[in-house]
C-alpha positions as CSV (number, residue, x, y, z in Angstrom):
1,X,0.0,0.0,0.0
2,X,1.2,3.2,-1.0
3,X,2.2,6.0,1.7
4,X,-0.1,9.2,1.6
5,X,0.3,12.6,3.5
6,X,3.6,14.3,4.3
7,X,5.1,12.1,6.8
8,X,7.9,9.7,5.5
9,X,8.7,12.5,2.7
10,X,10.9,15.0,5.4
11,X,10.2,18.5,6.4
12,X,10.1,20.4,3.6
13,X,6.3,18.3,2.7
14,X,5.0,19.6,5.8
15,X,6.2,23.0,6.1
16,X,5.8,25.0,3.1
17,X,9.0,26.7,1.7
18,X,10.0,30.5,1.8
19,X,8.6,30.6,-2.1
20,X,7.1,33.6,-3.9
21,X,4.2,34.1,-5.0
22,X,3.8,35.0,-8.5
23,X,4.0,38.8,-8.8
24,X,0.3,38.9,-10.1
25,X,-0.6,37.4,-6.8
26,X,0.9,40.0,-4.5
27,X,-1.1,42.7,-2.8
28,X,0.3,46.2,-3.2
29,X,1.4,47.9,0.5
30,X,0.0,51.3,0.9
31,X,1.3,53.7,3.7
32,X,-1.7,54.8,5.8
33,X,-1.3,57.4,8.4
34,X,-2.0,56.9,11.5
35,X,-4.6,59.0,12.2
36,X,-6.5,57.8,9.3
37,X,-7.3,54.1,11.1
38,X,-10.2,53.6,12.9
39,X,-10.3,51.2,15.3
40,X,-13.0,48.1,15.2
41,X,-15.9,48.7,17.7
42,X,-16.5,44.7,17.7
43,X,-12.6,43.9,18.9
44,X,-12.7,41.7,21.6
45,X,-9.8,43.0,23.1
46,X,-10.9,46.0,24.7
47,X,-8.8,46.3,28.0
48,X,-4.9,45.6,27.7
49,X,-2.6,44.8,30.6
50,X,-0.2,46.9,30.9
51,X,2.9,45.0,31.6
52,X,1.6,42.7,28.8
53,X,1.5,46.0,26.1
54,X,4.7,46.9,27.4
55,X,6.1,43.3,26.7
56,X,4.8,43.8,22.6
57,X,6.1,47.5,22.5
58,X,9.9,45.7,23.4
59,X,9.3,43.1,21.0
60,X,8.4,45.3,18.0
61,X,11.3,48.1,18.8
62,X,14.0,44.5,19.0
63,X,11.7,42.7,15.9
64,X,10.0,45.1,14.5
65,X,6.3,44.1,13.4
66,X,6.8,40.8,11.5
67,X,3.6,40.2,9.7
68,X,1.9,43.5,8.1
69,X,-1.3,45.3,10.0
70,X,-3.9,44.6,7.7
71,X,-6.7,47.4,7.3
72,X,-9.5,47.7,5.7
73,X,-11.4,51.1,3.3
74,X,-14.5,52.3,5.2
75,X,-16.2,53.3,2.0
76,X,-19.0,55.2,3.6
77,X,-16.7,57.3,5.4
78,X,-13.6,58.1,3.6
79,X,-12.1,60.9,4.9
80,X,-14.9,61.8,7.8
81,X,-13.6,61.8,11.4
């Protein structure tokens, strides 16, 4: 019987590769000020511990933020505040 899956075929079949995607794929990065984002009124995470934000703010000046914020264009209010 013939094996299926990734096991038996070593890492690289279970943990994808750093490839590219095709350029056509990739989303363009826009630079949004600050100012500009609106937070969610449905995030969950309304109250932060402090020693806890403090812990991210370390990690991001040493890493820097490691997967991009995504936003998203409030069409109805473009612009408003």
């Amino acid at each position: 019987m013939a094996r299926k899956g990734g096991l038996g075929r070593g890492l690289g079949a279970l943990i994808p590769g750093d490839e590219q995607p095709a350029r056509d794929e990739r989303v363009p990065v826009t630079e949004v000020p600050i100012g500009d984002v609106v937070p969610n009124p449905k995030q969950p995470r309304t109250v932060m511990d402090e020693s806890k934000l403090l812990e991210l703010t370390d990690s991001i000046l040493t890493y820097g933020i490691i997967q991009p914020l995504l936003v998203m264009e409030d069409v109805g209010h473009d612009g408003q505040r």
